[in-house]
C-alpha positions as CSV (number, residue, x, y, z in Angstrom):
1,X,243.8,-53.4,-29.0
2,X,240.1,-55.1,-29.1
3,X,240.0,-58.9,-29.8
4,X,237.3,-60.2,-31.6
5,X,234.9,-57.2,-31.1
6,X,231.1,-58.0,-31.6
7,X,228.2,-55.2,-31.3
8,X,225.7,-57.1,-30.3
9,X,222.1,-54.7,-30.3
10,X,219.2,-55.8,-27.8
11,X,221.9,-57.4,-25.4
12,X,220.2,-57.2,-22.0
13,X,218.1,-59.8,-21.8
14,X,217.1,-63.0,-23.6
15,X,218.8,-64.5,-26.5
16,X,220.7,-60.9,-26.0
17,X,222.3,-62.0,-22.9
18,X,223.2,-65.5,-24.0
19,X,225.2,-63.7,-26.9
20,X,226.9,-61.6,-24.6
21,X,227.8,-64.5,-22.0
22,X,229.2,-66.6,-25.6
23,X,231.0,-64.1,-26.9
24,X,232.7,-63.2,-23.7
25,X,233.1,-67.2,-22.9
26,X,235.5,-67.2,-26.4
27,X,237.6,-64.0,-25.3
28,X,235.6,-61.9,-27.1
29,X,235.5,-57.9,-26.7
30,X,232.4,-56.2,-27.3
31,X,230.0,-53.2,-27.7
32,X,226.6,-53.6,-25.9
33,X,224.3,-51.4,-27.6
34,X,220.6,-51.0,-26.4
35,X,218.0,-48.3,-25.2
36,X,218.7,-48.3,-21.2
37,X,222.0,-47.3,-20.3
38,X,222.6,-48.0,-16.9
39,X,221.4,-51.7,-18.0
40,X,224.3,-51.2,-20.3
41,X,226.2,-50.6,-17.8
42,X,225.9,-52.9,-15.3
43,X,225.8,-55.8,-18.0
44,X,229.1,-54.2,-19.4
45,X,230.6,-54.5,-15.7
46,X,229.4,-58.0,-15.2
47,X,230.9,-59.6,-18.2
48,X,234.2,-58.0,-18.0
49,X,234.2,-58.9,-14.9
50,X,233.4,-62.4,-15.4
51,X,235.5,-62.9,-18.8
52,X,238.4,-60.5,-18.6
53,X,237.0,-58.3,-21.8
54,X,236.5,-55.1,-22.9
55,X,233.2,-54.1,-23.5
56,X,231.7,-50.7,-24.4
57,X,228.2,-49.4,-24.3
58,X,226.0,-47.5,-26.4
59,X,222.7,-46.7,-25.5
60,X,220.2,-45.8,-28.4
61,X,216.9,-46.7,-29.5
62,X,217.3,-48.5,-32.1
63,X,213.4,-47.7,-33.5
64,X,214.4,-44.2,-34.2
65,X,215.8,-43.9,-38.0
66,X,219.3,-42.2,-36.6
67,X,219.9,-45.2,-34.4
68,X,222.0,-46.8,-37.2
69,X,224.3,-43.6,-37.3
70,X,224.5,-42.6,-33.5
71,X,226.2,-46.4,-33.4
72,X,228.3,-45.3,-36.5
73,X,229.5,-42.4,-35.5
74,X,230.2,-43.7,-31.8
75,X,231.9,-46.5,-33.0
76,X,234.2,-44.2,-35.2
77,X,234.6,-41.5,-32.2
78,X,236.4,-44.6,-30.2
79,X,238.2,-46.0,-33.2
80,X,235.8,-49.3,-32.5
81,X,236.0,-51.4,-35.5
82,X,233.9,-54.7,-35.0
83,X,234.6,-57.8,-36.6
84,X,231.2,-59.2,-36.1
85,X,228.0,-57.6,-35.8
86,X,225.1,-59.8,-33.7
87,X,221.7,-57.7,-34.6
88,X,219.3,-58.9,-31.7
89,X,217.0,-55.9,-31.2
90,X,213.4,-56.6,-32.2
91,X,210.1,-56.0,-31.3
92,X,207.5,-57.9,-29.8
93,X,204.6,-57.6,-27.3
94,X,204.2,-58.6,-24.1
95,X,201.8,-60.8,-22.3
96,X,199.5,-63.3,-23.2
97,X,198.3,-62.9,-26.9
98,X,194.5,-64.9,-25.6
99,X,194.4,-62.9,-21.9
100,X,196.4,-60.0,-21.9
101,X,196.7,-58.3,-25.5
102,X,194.3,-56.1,-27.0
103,X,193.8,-56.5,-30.4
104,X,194.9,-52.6,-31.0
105,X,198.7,-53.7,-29.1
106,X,198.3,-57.1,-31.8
107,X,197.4,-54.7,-34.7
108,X,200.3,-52.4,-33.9
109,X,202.7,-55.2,-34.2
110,X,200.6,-56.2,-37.6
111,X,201.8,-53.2,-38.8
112,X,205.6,-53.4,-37.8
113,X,206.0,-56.6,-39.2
114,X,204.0,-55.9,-42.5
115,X,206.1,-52.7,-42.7
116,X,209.6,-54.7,-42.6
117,X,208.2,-57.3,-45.4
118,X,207.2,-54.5,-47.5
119,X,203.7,-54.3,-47.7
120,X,200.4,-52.8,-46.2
121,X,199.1,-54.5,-42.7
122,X,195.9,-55.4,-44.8
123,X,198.2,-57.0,-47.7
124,X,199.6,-59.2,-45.0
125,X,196.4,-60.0,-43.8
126,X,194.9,-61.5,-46.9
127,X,198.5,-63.1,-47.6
128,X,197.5,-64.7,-44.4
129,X,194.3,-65.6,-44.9
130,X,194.8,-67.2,-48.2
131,X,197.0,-69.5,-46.4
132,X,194.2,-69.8,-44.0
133,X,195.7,-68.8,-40.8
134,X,196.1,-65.3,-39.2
135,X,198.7,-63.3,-37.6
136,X,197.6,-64.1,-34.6
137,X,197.6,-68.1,-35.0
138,X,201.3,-67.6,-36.1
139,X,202.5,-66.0,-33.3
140,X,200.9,-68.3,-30.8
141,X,202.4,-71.1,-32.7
142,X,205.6,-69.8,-32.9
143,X,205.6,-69.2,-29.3
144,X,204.3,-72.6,-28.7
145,X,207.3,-74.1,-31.5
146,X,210.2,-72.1,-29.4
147,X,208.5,-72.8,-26.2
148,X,208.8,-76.8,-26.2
149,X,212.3,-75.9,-28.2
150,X,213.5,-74.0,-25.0
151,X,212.1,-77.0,-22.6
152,X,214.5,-79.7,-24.6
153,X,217.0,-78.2,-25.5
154,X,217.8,-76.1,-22.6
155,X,218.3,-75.5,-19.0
156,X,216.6,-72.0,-19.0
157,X,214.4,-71.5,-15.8
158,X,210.7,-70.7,-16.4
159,X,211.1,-66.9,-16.4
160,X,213.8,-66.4,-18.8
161,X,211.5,-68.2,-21.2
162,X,208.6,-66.4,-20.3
163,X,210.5,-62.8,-21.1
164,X,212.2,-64.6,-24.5
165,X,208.6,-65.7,-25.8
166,X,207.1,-61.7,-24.5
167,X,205.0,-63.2,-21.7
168,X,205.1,-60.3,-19.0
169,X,204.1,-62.9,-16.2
170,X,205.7,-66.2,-15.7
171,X,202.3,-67.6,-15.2
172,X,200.7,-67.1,-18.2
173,X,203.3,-69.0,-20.0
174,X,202.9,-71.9,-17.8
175,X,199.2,-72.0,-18.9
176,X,200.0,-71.7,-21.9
177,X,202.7,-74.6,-22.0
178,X,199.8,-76.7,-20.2
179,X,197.5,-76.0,-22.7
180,X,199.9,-77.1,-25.8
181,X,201.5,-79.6,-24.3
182,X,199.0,-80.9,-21.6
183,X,201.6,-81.2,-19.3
184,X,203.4,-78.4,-16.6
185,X,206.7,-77.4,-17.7
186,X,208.8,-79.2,-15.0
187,X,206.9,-82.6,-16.1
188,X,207.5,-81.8,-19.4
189,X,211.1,-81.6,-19.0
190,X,211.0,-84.8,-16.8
191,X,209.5,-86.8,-19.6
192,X,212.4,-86.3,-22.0
């Protein structure tokens, strides 16, 4: 019988592996759902390995509109029952928004997030603008916000916040945490 089962979505990497490595810390079982299954997989392997748990896979995309039942219906097909439900899956872009984005991959991702509140990408763009600020300037500042959180508050190398924050290239966060903070990340971390 599962204890404690969690389906946690988008579990491979990021926040999605710290979830995976907490739940399995408490003695919790779990179903790992994401797109790539042999990431699955492996990650499945690893933690019952490491925490004596069972742990299930399903791999779906969870952009496609039948994601939400393939889980269902797996989950019924197994008799998996979870007792908590971690939703991690999101989208996001990769790379740095000033050096690497085009503005048609930053419009795309407009569109998403305009889509989930409801409204038209242009809607959210005036919303924006009568708040004088742009989609753009919030993401950067967001990124900027979790970066320095990330740097205090954690022990996380340089990479793992670099692919958290949707940089593709370690480097072009540690410009970036240069530029907002005037200091390299190491120093940063040094200073507190």
């Amino acid at each position: 019988m599962m204890k404690n089962l969690a389906l946690i979505t988008g579990s491979y990497g990021g926040l999605g592996t710290c979830f995976v490595k907490l739940h399995g810390a408490a003695g919790g079982d779990m179903i790992l759902v994401g797109r790539n299954a042999s990431k699955l997989e492996a990650q499945a392997k690893e933690a019952s390995a490491a925490y004596g748990v069972e742990t299930h896979t399903i791999a779906v995309d969870l952009s496609k509109p039948e994601a939400a039942q393939t889980i269902y219906d797996a989950c019924r097909a197994n008799g998996w029952n979870p007792d908590v439900i971690i939703n991690n899956a999101g989208f996001g872009g990769q790379g740095d928004f000033a050096r690497e984005r085009s503005i048609e991959q930053d419009m795309s991702m407009i569109a998403d997030v305009a889509s989930e509140l409801g409204m038209s990408k242009r809607s959210l763009q005036r919303a924006l603008a009568a708040e004088n600020t742009t989609f753009q300037k919030q993401l950067n500042n967001t990124r900027e916000i979790l970066a320095r959180h990330y740097a205090a508050n954690t022990d996380m190398p340089a990479r793992d916040i670099a692919y958290l924050l949707g940089y593709a290239e370690v480097n072009s966060l540690l410009r970036s945490f240069s530029n907002w903070t005037g200091k390299g990340l190491a120093e940063y971390r040094a200073g507190l």
